[in-house]
C-alpha positions as CSV (number, residue, x, y, z in Angstrom):
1,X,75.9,71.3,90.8
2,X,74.0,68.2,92.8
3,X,75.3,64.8,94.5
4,X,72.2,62.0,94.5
5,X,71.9,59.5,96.8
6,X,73.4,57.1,94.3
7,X,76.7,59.0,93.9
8,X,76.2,60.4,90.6
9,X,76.9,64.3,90.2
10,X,74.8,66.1,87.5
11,X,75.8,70.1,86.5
12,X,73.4,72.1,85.1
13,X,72.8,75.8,84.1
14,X,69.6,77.7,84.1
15,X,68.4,81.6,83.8
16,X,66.0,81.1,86.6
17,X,67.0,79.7,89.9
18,X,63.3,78.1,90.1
19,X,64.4,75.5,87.4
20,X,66.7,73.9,89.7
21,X,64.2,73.4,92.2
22,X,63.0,69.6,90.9
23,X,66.8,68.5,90.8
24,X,67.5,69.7,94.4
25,X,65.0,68.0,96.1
26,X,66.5,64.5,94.9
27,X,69.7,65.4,95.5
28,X,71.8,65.0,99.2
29,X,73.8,68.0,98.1
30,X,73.7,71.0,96.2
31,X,75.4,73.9,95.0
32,X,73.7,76.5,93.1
33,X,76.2,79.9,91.9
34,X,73.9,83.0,90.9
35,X,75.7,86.2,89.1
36,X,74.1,89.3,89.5
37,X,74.2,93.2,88.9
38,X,72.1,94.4,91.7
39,X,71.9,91.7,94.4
40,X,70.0,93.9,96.3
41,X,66.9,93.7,94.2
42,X,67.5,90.0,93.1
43,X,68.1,87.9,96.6
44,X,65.3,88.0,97.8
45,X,63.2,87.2,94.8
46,X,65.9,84.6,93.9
47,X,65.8,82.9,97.6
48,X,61.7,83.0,97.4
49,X,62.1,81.2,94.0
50,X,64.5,78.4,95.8
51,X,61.7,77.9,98.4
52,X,63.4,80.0,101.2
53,X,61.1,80.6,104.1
54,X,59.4,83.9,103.9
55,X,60.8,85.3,107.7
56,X,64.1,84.1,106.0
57,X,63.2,86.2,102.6
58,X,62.3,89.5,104.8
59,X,65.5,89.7,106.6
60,X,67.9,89.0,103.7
61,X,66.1,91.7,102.0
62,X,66.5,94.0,105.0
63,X,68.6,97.2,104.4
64,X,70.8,96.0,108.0
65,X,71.6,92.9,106.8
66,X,74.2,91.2,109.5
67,X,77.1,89.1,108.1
68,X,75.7,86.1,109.9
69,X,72.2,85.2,110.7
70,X,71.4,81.8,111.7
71,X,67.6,80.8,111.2
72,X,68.0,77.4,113.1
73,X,66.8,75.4,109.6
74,X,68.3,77.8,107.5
75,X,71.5,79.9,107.5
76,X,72.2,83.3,105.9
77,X,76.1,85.1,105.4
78,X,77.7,87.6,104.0
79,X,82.0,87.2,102.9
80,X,84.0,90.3,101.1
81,X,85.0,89.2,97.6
82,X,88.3,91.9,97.0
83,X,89.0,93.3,93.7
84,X,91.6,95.7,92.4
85,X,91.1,97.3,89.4
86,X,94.4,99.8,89.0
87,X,94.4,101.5,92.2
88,X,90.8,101.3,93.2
89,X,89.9,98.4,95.9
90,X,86.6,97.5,96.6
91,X,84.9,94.4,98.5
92,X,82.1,93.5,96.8
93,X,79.6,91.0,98.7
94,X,79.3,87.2,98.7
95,X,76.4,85.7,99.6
96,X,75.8,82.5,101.6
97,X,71.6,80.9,101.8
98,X,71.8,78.0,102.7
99,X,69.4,75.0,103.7
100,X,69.6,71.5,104.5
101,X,70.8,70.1,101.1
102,X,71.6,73.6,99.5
103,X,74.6,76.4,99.2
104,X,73.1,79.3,97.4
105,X,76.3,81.7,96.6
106,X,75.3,85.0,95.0
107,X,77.8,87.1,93.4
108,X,78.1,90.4,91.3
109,X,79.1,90.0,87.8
110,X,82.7,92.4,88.5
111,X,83.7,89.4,90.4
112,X,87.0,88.1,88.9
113,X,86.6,85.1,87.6
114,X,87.4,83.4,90.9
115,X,84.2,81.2,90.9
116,X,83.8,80.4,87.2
117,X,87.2,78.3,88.2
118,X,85.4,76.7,90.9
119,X,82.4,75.6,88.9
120,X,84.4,73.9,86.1
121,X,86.1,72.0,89.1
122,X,82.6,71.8,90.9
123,X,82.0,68.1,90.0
124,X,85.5,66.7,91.9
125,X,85.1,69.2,94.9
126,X,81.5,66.9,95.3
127,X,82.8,63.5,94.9
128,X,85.3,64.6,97.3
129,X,82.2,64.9,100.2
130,X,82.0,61.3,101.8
131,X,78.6,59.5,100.9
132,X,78.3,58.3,104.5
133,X,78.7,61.4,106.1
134,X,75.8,63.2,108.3
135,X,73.9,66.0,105.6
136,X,75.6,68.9,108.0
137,X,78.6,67.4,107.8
138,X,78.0,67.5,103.7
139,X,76.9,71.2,103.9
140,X,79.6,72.3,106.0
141,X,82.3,70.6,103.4
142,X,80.9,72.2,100.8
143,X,80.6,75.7,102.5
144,X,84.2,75.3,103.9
145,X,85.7,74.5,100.5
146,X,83.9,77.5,98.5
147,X,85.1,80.4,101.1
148,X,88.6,78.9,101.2
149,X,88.7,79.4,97.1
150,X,87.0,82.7,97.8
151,X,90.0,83.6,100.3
152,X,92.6,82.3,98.2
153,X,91.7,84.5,95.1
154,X,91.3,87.6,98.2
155,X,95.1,86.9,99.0
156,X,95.8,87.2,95.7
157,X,95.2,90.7,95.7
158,X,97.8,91.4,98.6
159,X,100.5,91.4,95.9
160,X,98.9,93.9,93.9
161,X,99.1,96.4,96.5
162,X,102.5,95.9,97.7
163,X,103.5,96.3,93.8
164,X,101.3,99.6,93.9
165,X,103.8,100.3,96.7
166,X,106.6,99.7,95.4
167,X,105.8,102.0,92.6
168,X,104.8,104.8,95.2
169,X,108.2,104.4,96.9
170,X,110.0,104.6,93.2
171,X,108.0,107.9,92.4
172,X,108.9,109.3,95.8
173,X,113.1,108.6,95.4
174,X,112.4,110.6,91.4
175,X,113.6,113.9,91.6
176,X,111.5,114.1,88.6
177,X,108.4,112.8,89.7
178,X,105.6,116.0,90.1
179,X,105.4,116.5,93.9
180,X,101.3,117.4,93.5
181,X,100.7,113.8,92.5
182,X,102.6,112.0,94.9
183,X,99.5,112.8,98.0
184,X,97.1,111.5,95.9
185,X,99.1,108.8,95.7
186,X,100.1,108.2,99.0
187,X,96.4,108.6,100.0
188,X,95.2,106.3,97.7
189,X,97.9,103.6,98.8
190,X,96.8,103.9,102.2
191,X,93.1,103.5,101.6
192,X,93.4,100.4,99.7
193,X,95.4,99.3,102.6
194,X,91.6,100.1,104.8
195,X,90.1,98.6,102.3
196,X,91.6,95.5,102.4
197,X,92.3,94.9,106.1
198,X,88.6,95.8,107.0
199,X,87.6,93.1,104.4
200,X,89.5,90.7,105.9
201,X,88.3,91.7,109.5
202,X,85.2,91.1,107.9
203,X,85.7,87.6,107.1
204,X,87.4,86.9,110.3
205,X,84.2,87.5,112.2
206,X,82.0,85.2,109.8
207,X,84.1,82.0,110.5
208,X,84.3,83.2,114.3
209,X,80.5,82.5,114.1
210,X,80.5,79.6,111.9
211,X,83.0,78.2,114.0
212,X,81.6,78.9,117.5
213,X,77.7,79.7,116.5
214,X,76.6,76.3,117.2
215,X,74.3,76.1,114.6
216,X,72.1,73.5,113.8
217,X,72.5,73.5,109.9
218,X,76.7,72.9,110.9
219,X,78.0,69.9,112.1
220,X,79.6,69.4,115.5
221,X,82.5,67.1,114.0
222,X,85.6,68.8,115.3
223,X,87.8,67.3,112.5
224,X,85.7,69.6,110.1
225,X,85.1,72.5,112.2
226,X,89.2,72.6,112.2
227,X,89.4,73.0,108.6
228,X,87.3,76.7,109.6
229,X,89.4,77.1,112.4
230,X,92.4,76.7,110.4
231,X,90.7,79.0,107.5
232,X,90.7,81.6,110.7
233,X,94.5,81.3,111.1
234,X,95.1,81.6,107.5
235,X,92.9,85.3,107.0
236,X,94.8,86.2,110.5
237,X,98.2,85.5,108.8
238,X,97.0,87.7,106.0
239,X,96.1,90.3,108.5
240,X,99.1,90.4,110.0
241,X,101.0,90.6,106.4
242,X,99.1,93.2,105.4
243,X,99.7,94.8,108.9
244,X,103.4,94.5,108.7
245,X,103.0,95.9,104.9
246,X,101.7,99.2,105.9
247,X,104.3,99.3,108.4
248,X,107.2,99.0,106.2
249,X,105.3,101.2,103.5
250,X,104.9,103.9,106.0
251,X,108.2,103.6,107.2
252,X,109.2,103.5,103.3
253,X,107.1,106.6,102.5
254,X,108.5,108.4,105.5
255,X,112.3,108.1,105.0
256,X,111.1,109.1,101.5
257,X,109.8,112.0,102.2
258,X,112.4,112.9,104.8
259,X,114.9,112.6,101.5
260,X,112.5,114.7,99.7
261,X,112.9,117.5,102.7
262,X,116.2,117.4,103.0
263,X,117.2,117.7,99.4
264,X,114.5,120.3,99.0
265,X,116.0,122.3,101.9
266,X,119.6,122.1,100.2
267,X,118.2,123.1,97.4
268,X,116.5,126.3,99.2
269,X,119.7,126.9,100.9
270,X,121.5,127.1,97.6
271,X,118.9,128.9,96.1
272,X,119.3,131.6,99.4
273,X,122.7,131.6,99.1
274,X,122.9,132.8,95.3
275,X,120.0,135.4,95.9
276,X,122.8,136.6,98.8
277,X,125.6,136.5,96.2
278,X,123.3,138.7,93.9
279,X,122.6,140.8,96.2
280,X,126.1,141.7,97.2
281,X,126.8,141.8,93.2
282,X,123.9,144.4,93.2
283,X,125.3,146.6,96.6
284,X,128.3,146.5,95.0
285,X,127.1,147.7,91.5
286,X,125.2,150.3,93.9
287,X,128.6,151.4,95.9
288,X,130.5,151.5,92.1
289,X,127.7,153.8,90.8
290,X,127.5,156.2,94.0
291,X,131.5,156.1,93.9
292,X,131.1,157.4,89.8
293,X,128.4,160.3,91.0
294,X,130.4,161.8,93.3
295,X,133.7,161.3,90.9
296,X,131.1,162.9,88.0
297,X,130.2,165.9,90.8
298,X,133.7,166.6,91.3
299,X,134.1,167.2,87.6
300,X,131.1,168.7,86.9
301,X,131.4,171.6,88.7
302,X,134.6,173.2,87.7
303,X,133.3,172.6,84.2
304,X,129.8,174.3,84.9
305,X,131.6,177.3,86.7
306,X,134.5,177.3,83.4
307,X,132.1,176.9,81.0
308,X,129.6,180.3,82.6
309,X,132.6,182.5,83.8
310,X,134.3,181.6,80.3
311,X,131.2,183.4,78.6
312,X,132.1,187.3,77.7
313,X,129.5,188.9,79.3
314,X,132.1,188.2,82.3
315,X,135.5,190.0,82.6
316,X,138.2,188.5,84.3
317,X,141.8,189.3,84.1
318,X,144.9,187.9,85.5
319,X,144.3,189.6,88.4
320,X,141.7,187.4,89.6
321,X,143.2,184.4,89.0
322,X,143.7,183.3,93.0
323,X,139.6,184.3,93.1
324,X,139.0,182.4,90.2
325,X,141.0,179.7,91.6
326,X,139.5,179.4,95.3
327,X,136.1,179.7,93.7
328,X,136.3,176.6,91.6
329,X,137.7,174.6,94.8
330,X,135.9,175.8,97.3
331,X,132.6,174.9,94.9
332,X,134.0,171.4,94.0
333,X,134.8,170.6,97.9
334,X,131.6,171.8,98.7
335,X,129.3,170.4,96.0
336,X,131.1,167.1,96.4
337,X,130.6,167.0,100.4
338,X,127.0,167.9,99.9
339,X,126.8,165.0,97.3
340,X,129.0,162.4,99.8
341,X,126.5,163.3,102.6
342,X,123.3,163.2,100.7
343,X,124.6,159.4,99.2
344,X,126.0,158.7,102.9
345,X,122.1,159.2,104.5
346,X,120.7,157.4,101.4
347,X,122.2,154.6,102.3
348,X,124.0,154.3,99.1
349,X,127.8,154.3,100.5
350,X,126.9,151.7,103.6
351,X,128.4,148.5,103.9
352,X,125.9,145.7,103.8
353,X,126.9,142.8,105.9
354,X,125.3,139.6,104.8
355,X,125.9,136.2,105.4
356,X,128.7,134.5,103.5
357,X,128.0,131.0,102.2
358,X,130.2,129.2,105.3
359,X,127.6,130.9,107.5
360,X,124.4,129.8,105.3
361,X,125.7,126.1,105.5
362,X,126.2,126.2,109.0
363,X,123.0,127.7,109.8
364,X,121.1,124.8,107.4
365,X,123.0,122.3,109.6
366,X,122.1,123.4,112.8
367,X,118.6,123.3,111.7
């Protein structure tokens, strides 16, 4: 997109950066959009192409690339453009070259479509930059006016994560919800959080320098140079949103999760408390069956003894009766105090004092 000297505006598209070389050098001001896949490999050659100085080509190419250089006649930044797909965030790079007459932006393809918007509106954000105004007064318009769409569309993306919260805090209150998801989750929420506040940070420091770099592509016009300062109050603002945001999330996701204890520990106190009650149920089963034993000993024996003095190899008359008599006692008393003391060591006839279910609730309280 140009602006001539005569006021007339002229858009044109092109493959190659190189073709738009003839209409920029008759124009007072120019903005030229580049999509890309790998702007790593591409700005350089593409600056080289739009007659960028070759000391300005090397360091744009450089691995360390800073967010702001300043090559007196030529300017070179770096701005996060945010995008959330689902639940990923990621701050993909916007590039700034610029040159007297010239606004280079270079831009991945992901990019939303943020800056297609801003072309198709390219040709009234130029007529909007006063004819009569100094060409760094132009260039700083025009740079001004493309960040603050860039920021907008960033902001955007604030409300996307606080509705990816507000799911988070609806799968934490559902009983239902599966418990191994929710860190994940919780993780996830938080990062995108990083994500975005560091881009933001990011941006901050680039119109701190545009602001207060003195550079000589910029103007000095303080009536302009607000219009950054005020772009710095507005990503501050953000800031702090997204600040107070991961505040109340945390908070959120805390009180959550102190729910989520609490209900789990009632649950494991009711849980301890029938494992108690089936316990007793099981002593007392035990007790009933030692009880039955010694009940069975008592009549087991007198029927062993009747059953082997009844046989006729044995002889018994009336006479030994009161024998007969003390024998099957004193063989019952004794066989069933052998049996009683064998169950009494054993274990099986003790009384088992465990905690009643007043004394479990108290305890769960107190803890």
């Amino acid at each position: 997109m140009t602006y001539d000297s005569s006021g007339k505006t002229c858009k044109q598209e092109a493959d190659s950066p190189a073709s738009f070389i003839e209409l920029i050098n008759r124009s007072v001001i120019t903005w030229v959009d580049y999509i890309t896949d790998d702007p790593a490999k591409d700005l350089p050659i593409v600056a080289a192409q739009l007659g960028f100085s070759e000391t300005f080509v090397t360091n744009v190419s450089g691995a360390n690339q800073l967010n702001y250089q300043d090559f007196d006649a030529e300017m070179f930044m770096r701005l996060p453009s945010i995008q959330i797909r689902g639940n990923d965030v990621k701050a993909y790079p916007l590039y700034f070259l610029m040159k007297k007459n010239m606004v280079f932006t270079v831009h991945m393809r992901l990019v939303d479509k943020r800056f297609i918007r801003l072309r198709r509106y390219s040709e009234a954000i130029i007529r909007k930059i006063p004819m009569d105004a100094t060409p760094e007064a132009k260039l700083t318009i025009l740079m001004t006016r493309i960040i603050d769409a860039n920021d907008d569309s960033n902001f955007r993306h604030l409300r996307v994560i606080e509705e990816f919260g507000d799911e988070l805090n609806k799968d934490l209150m559902d009983v239902d919800t599966d418990r191994t998801q929710l860190a994940p989750k919780i993780y996830e929420m938080k990062h995108a959080l990083i994500v975005y506040m560091n881009a933001l940070w990011d941006s901050v420091d680039v119109l701190h320098a545009i602001r207060y770099g003195d550079a000589e592509l910029l103007t000095d016009d303080e009536k302009i140079l607000n219009r950054v300062s005020a772009l710095v109050d507005e990503t501050k603002g953000q800031l702090g949103l997204s600040e107070h945001m991961s505040e109340v999330l945390a908070s959120g996701i805390e009180a959550t999760q102190a729910i989520y204890n609490n209900q789990l520990t009632v649950a494991n106190n009711q849980l301890t408390i029938s494992n108690n009650q089936l316990s007793v149920l099981n002593n007392r089963f035990a007790k009933l069956v030692a009880y039955l034993t010694l009940i069975g000993t008592v009549l087991l024996i007198p029927n062993t003894l009747a059953t082997m003095l009844g046989n006729s190899v044995w002889v018994f008359g009336p006479d030994f009766l009161a024998p007969y008599i003390a024998l099957f006692v004193g063989a019952t008393v004794i066989g069933t105090t052998v049996m009683w003391y064998w169950m009494k060591q054993s274990g099986l006839l003790n009384e088992n004092k465990l905690p009643t279910k007043e004394d479990l609730l108290r305890s769960s309280k107190n803890s």
